[in-house]
VOGU-3710 file (C-alpha; in Angstrom, 3 decimals, decimal comma):
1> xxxxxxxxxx> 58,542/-33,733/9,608  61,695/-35,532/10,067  63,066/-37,355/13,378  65,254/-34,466/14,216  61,820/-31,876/14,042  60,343/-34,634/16,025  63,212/-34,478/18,433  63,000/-31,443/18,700  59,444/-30,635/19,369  59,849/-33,629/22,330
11> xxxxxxxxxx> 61,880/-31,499/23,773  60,647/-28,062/23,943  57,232/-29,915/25,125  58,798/-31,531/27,773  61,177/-28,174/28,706  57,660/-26,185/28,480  54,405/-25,241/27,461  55,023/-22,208/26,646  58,267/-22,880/24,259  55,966/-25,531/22,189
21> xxxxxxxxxx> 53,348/-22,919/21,142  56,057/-20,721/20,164  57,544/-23,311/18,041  54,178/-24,345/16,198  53,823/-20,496/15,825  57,125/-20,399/14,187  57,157/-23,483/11,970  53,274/-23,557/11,023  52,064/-20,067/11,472  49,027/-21,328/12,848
31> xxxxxxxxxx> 47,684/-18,737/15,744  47,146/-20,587/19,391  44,211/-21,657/19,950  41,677/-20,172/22,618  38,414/-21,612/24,189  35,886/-20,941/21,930  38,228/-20,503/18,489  39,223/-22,347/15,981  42,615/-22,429/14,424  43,259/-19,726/11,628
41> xxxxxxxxxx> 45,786/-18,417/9,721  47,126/-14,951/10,821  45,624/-12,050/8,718  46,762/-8,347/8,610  45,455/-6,197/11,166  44,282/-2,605/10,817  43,743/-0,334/13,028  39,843/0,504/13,892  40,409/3,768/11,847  41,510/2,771/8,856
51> xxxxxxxxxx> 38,755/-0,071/8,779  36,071/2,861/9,274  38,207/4,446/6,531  38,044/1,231/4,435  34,421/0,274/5,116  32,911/3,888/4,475  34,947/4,309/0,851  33,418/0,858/-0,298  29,611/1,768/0,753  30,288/5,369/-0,869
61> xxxxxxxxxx> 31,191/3,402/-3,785  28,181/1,530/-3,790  25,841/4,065/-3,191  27,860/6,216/-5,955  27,196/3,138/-8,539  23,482/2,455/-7,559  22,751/6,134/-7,689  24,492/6,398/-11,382  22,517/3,472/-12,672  19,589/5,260/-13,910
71> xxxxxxxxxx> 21,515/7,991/-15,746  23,833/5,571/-17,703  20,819/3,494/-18,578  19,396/6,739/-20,279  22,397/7,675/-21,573  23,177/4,648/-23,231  19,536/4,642/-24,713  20,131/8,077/-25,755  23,271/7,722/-27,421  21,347/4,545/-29,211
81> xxxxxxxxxx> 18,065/6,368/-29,979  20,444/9,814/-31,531  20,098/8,314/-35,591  16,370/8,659/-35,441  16,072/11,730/-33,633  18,284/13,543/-36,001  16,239/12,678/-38,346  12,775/13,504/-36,984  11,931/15,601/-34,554  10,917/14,434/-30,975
91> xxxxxxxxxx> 7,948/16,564/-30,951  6,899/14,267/-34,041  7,771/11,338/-32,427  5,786/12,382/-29,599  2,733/12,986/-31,367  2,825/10,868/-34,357  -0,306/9,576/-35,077  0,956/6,401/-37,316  3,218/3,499/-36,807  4,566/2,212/-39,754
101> xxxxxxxxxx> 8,021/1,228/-40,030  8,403/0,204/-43,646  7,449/3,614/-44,560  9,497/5,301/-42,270  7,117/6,649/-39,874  7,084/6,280/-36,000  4,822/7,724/-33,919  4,593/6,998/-30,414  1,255/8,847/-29,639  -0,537/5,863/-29,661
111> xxxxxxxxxx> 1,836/3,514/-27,131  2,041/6,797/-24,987  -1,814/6,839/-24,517  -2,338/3,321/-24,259  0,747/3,148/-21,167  -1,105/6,010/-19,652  -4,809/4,375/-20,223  -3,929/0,803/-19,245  -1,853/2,006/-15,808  -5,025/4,467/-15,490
121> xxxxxxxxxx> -7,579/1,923/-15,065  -5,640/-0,507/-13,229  -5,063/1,758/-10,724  -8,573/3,392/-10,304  -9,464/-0,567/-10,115  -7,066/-1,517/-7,406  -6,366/1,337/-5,273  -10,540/1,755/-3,483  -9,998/-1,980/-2,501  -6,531/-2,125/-1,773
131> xxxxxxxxxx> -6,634/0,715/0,580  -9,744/-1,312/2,328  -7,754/-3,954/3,010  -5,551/-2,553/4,479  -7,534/-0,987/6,570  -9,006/-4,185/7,712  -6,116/-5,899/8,381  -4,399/-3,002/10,670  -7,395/-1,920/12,525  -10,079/-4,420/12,657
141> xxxxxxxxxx> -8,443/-8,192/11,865  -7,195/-9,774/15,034  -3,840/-11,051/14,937  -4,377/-14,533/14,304  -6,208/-13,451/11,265  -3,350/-11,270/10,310  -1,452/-13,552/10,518  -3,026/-15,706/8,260  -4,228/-13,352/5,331  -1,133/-11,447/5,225
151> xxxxxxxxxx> 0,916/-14,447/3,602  -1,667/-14,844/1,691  -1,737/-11,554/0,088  1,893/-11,190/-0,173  2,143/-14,578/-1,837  0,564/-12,503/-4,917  3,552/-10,768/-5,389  5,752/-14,104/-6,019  3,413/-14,878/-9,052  5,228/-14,413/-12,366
161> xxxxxxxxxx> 3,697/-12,235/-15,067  3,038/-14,616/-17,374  1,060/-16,707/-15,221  -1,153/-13,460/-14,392  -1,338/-12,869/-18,230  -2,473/-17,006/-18,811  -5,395/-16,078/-16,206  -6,100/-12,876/-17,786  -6,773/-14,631/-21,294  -8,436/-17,812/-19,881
171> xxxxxxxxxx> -10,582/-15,487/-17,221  -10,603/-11,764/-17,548  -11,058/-12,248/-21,736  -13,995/-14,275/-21,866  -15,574/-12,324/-18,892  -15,713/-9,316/-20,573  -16,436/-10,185/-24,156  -19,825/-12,369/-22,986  -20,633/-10,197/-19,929  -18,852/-6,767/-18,951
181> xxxxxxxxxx> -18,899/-5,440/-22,388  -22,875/-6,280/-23,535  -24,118/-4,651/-20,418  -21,796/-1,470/-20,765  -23,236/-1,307/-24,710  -26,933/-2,135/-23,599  -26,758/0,227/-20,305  -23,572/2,994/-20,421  -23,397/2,818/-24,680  -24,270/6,711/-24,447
191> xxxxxxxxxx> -21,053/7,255/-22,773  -18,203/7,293/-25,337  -15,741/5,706/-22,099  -18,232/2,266/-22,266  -19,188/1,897/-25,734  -18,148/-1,214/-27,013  -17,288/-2,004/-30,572  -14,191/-4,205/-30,335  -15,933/-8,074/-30,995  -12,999/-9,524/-28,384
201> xxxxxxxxxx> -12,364/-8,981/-24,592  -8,924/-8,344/-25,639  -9,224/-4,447/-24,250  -7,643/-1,291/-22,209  -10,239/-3,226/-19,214  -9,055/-6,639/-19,308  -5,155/-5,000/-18,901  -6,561/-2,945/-16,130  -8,038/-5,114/-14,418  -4,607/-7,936/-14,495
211> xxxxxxxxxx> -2,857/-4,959/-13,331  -5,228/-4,368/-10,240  -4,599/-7,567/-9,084  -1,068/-7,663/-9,723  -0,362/-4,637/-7,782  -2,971/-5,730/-4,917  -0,161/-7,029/-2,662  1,833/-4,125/-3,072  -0,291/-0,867/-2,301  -1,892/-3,529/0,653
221> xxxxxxxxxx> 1,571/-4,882/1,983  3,127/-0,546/2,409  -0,188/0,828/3,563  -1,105/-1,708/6,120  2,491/-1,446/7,653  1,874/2,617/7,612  -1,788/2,585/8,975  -0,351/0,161/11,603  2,522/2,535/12,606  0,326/5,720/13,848
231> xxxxxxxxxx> 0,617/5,943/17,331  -2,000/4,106/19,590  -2,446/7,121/21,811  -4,009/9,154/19,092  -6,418/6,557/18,257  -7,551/6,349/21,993  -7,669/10,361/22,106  -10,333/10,270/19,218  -12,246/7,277/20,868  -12,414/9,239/24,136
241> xxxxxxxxxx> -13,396/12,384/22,058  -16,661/10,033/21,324  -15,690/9,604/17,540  -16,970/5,816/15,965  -13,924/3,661/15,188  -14,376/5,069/11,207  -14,558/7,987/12,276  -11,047/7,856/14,215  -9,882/5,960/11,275  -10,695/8,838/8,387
251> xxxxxxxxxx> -10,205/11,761/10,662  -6,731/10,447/12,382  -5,323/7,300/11,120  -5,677/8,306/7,564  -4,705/11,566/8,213  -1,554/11,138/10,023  -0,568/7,854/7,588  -1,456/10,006/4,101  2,250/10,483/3,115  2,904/6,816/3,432
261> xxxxxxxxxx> -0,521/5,446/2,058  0,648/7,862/-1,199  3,632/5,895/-1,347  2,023/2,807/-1,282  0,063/3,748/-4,076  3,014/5,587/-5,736  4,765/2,308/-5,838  2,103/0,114/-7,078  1,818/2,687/-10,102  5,482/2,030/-10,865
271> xxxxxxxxxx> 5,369/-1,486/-11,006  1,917/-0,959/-13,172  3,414/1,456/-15,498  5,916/-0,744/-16,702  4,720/-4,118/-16,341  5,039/-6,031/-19,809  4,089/-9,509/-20,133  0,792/-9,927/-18,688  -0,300/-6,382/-20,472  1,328/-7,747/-23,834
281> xxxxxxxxxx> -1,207/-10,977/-23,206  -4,530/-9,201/-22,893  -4,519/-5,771/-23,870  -5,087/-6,499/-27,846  -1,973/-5,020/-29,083  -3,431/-2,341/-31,444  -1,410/0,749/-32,692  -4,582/3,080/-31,965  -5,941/5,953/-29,327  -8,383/4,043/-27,414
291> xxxxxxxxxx> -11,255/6,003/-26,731  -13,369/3,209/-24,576  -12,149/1,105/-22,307  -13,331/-1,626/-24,119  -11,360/-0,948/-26,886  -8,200/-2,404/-27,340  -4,602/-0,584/-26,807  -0,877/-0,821/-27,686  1,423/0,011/-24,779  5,237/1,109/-25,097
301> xxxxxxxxxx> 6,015/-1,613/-22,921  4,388/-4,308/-25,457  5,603/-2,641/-28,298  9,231/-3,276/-26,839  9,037/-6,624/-26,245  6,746/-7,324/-29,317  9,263/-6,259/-31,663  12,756/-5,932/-30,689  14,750/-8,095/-32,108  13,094/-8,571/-35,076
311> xxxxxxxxxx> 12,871/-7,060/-38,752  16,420/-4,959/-37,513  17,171/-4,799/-41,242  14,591/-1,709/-41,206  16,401/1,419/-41,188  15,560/3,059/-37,709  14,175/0,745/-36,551  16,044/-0,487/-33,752  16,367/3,286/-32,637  13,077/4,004/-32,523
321> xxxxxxxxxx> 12,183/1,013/-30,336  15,258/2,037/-28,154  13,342/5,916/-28,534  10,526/4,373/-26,990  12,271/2,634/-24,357  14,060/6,075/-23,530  11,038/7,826/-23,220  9,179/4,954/-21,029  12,107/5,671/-18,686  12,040/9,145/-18,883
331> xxxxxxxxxx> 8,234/8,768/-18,003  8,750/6,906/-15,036  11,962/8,619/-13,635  9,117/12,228/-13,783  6,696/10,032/-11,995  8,728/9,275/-9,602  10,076/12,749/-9,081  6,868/14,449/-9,051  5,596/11,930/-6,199  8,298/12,561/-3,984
341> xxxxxxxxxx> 7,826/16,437/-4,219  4,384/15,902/-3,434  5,141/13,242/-0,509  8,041/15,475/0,705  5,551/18,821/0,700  2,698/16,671/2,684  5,512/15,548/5,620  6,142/18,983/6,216  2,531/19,745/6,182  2,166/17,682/8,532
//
């Protein structure tokens, strides 16, 4: 500012307050300051209707692009996975016994039964003590020991794959080459699901069992926080009723938490059926129908990431690997759909 601004301002300060802020309004466009605010430039106003306008369009347009996600995903895969299923049909495809690319055959049977074996066992394998644990912590743990386990749990879920898959081979492997799978030969060998003839741990069991634990802190984490929410007065009902504390627990609690608990374990299945790196590690990686769960398996997941990316000069080859990542999602978007029926169809049981 010059001496005849400076002047100036003298002036109007001295004529009155009141005439300053006006001029600082008028040469800096700064807003006057009031207690508790800081100085700002002056923004455009709306009025409170046209903000609800504003704000509701822009979290209908979010919603609108989250809820499209999944159908462009399979419609991109679709349109990439269209040269080999003009050429073969998808009921081939589907139950195609033999994967062998440089010959020109691709059947996902196998990957489709391994997926469904390995999530299979993993879930029979974590669900019984999941659902325990929970249990424990919302009904019989006291708070400070809440407190304590439930970080630990949860801390589960922050563990990358690969780590899990590193245990698996150092730990789960060894476990059941030496131990899990003699004693099913020598004991259960009559059964055809625990005869053993694969000479490695590397099996259908050992990616069951990483799932299990990998999927521990989520089935726990949901259930707990749905056991937890049934109303104490119906608890106290049953205990004046002269039911045991189990007995109020399997009868009631349970009872009135069974729609969540199924979500719980609906969304630990998810996250099983298409977990990838860990399975790749131990499940033995073999295009074959397991028929023991000692034997090892080849899921779609692992197949993706095993060979994507590589030997593209094939013909159809890159769209039947996209063809099998089309169907995984397909898989898991009728999962999905069929366990909210069900979940919506108990609620209103209830």
């Amino acid at each position: 500012m010059g001496s005849t601004e400076i002047n100036r301002c003298l002036s109007l300060f001295i004529s009155g307050k009141k005439n300053y802020i006006a001029l600082m309004k008028e040469e800096t466009l700064i807003r006057p300051r009031t207690h508790g605010q800081r100085w700002r430039l002056p923004l455009p106003k709306f009025g409170r209707k046209r903000q609800d306008q504003v704000a509701g369009r822009l979290m209908g347009a979010l919603t609108l692009t989250a809820a499209l996600l999944a159908p462009l995903m399979a419609l991109a895969l679709l349109l990439r996975a269209l040269p080999i299923l003009r050429v073969t049909p998808l009921t081939d495809l589907l139950t195609g016994q033999d994967w062998a690319p440089l010959k020109g055959l691709f059947g996902f049977s196998p990957f489709i039964v391994g997926t469904f074996w390995v999530t299979g066992v993993g879930m029979l394998i974590a669900v019984p003590p999941s659902l325990l644990t929970a249990i424990f912590l919302a009904e019989y743990a006291r708070p400070r020991l809440r407190s304590l386990l439930i970080p630990l749990i949860d801390l589960l879920a922050g563990i990358p794959s690969v780590v899990y898959g590193i245990w698996g081979i150092l730990t789960i492997v060894p476990f059941i080459e030496k131990v899990a799978a003699p004693w099913a030969s020598r004991w259960l060998g009559v059964l055809p699901l625990f005869r053993s003839e694969n000479p490695t741990g590397y099996s259908v069991l050992a990616g069951g069992m990483v799932l299990a634990v990998m999927v521990f802190p989520i089935i726990i984490s949901v259930a707990e926080d749905v056991i937890r929410a049934v109303p104490q007065g119906l608890r106290e009902a049953s205990l004046a009723l002269g039911a045991t504390r189990w007995q109020t627990i399997w009868h009631v609690v349970l009872k009135r938490a069974g729609a969540g608990v199924l979500a719980a374990i609906v969304l630990g299945f998810s996250r099983a059926f298409g977990e990838t790196m860990a399975v790749l590690m131990v499940v033995g990686n073999v295009a074959k129908v397991p028929n023991s769960i000692f034997d090892p398996a080849y899921p779609l997941t692992a197949l993706i990431a095993n060979n994507y990316g590589e030997m593209m000069s094939i013909p159809l080859y890159d769209a039947a690997l996209l063809c099998a990542a089309l169907i995984l999602l397909l898989l898991v978007l009728a999962f999905n759909i069929a366990s909210r029926w069900v979940l919506t169809r108990l609620v209103r049981y209830e």
